[in-house]
N, C-alpha and C positions, 0 to 999 in steps of 0.2 A: 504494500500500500504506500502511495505515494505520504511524503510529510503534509499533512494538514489538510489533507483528502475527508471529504465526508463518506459515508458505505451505507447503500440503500439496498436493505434487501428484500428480494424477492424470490416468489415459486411462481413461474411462469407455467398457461397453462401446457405448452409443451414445450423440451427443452432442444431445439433445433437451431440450424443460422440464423432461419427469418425470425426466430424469438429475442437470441442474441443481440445480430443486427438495430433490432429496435431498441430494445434495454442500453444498449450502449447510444445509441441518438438520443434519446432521452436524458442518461446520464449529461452526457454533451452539452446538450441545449441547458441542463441545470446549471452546472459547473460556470457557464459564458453567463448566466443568470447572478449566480451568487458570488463570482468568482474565485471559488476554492473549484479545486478536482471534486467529483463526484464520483464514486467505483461501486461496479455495482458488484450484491453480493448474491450469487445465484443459486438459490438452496434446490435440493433434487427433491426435497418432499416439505410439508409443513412442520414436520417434525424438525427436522432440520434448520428451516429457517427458523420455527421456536428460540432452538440451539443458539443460533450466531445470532438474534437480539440478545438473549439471556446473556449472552457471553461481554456484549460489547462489540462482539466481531462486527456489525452492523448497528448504528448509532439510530437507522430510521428503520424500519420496515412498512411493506404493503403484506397486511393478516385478515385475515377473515373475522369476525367479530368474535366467534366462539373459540378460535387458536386465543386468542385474547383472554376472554374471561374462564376458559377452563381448564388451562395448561397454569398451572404453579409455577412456573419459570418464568411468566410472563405480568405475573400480579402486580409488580410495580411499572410495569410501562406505562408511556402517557399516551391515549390517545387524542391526536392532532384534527382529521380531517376524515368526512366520510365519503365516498363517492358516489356521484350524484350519476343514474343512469335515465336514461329516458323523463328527465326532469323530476327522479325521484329517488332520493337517498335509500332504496330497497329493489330487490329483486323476488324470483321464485326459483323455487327448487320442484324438479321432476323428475318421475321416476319414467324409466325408455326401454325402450327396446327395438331391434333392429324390424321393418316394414315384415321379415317371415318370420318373427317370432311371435310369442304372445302378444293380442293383441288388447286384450285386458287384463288386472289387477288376477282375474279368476284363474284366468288361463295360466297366470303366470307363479303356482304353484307348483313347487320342485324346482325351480331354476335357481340357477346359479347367477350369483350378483358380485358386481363390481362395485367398489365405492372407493370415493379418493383417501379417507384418512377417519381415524377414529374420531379428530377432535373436529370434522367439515360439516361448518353449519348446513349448507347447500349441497354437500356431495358424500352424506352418510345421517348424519342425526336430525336432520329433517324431513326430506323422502321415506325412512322408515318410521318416525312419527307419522306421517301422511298417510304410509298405508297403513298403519294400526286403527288409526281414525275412520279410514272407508271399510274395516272392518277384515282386511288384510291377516293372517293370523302368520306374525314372523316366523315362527319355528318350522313352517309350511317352506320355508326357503331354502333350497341344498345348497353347495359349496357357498360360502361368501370369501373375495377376500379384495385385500387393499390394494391400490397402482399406483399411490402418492399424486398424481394431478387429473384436472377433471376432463382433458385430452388425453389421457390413458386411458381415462374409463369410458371414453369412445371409443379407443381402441380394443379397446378387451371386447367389447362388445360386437363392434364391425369383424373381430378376426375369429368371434367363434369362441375365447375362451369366459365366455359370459353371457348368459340370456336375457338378463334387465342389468341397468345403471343408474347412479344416482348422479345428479350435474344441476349446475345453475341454468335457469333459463332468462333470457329478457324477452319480453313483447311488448307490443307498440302501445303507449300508454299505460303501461303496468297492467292490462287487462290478459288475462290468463285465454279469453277468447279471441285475443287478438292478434294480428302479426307475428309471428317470433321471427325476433330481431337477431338473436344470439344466442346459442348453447354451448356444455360443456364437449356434444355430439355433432357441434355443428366446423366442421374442418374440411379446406380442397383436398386435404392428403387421405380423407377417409372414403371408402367406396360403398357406395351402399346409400338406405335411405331409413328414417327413424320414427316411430313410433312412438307415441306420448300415452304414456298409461296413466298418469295420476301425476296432477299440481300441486304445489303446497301452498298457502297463504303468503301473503310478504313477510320479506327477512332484510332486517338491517344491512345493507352494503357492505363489502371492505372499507378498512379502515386503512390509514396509514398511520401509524404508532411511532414514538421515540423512545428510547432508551432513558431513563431519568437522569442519567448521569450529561445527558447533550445539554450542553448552552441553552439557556433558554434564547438569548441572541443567535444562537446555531439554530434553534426550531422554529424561532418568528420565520429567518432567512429563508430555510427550505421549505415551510409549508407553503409561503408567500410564493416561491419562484415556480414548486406544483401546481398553487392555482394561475399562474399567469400562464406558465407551460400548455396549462391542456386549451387553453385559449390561443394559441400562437400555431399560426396555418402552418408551420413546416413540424411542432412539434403535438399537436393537437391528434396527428392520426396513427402513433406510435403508442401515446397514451392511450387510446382507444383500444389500439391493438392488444396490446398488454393489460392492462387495469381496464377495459372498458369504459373506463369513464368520459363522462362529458364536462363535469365540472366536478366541484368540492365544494361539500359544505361543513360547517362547525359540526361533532358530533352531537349526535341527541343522545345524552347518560340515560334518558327515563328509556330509549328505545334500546339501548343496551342491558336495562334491567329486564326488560320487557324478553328478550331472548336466553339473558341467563336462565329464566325461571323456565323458558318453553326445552333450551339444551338440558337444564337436570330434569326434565321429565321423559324425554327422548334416550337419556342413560339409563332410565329403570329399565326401559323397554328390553 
């Protein structure tokens, strides 16, 4: 790491050049914003990036709300800034499956499931609250297991070693009947086409989080230069690409209470 470099990290949703590529334009564009280096810090799973906040290794991170409030390595971060998608600090979570698999909830008894990570609001502890709620019974579910990001679990899914998945979804206006804008299943490298078995209500956005130990003069800086970045035409569609966002807004703590109490009810399950 370079001397006085700031380290922002991320779990991208999958880890290739054009991911890369973009994580470092981004960095760029911050670094010529704030002017210190910015390097980024590229974790292979959530757990991982947990790791290198908890560590310091990374002074900022982009986490999921519930990497945040369930992971004990993370209890002192601060969170900075929420991302705004479709003009609204929340998303859904859906559970999938490929156009020749199960094409409902029923059907899809005995399958084998994908999910990104134990601690993933949107890509494990929401999707299966969702389907306990439509009456889904989980133990009815054969193999399950984890692929670390929510472009694996389209992969697992497209290549056969998975019959449903759990992923975030976006659609147009936050309406669950509406356009989907974006999925964890939705990728040019995947072949195939996908199936929507069950929505889950909104969920708090990502978040971008600090280390407690960062400057608060360091987190004015970087959160400032985030929100100017996702507004700025050459930096605007990289953020997209990666964080999906459209903008940033101040977090709402009552909509973070609001999902701690729904993620410890999604752990009994």
């Amino acid at each position: 790491m370079r001397s006085g470099a700031i380290t922002f990290g991320l779990c991208p949703k999958l880890h290739d050049d054009a991911h890369r590529d973009d994580i470092d334009v981004i960095c760029g564009l911050m670094a010529d914003d704030i002017g210190r280096p910015v390097e980024p810090v590229i974790a292979p799973s959530p757990s991982a990036l947990a790791d290198a906040l908890a560590s310091g290794e990374a002074q900022f991170g982009w986490v999921s709300p519930t990497l945040l409030l369930m992971s004990s390595r993370l209890a002192t971060m601060v969170p900075l800034l929420s991302s705004v998608r479709e003009g609204a600090a929340v998303f859904r979570s859906v559970v999938f499956a490929c156009s020749d698999g199960p094409r409902t909830l029923d059907e899809a008894r005995g399958a084998r499931a994908a999910w990104v990570d134990p601690t993933s609001a949107s890509g494990y502890l929401v999707p299966r609250l969702t389907m306990a709620r439509l009456g889904f019974p989980l133990d009815m579910l054969g193999d399950e297991i984890f692929v670390e990001s929510h472009g694996e679990v389209g992969r697992a899914v497209y290549e056969g070693r998975a019959d449903i998945g759990g992923t975030y979804a976006r659609f147009r206006g936050g309406d669950p009947d509406g356009e989907l804008l974006d999925a964890g299943f939705l990728d040019p490298s995947f072949d195939g086409e996908a199936c929507i078995l069950a929505t889950s209500g909104p969920i708090t956005a990502d978040l971008i989080a600090a280390h407690p130990l960062t400057p608060l003069t360091t987190r004015i800086a970087f959160a400032a230069a985030l929100c100017r970045l996702v507004h700025d035409p050459t930096g605007s569609t990289p953020i997209r690409r990666i964080i999906g966002a459209e903008d940033f807004h101040p977090v709402s703590f009552a909509a973070l209470d609001e999902l701690r109490e729904l993620a410890e009810a999604a752990r009994q399950l």
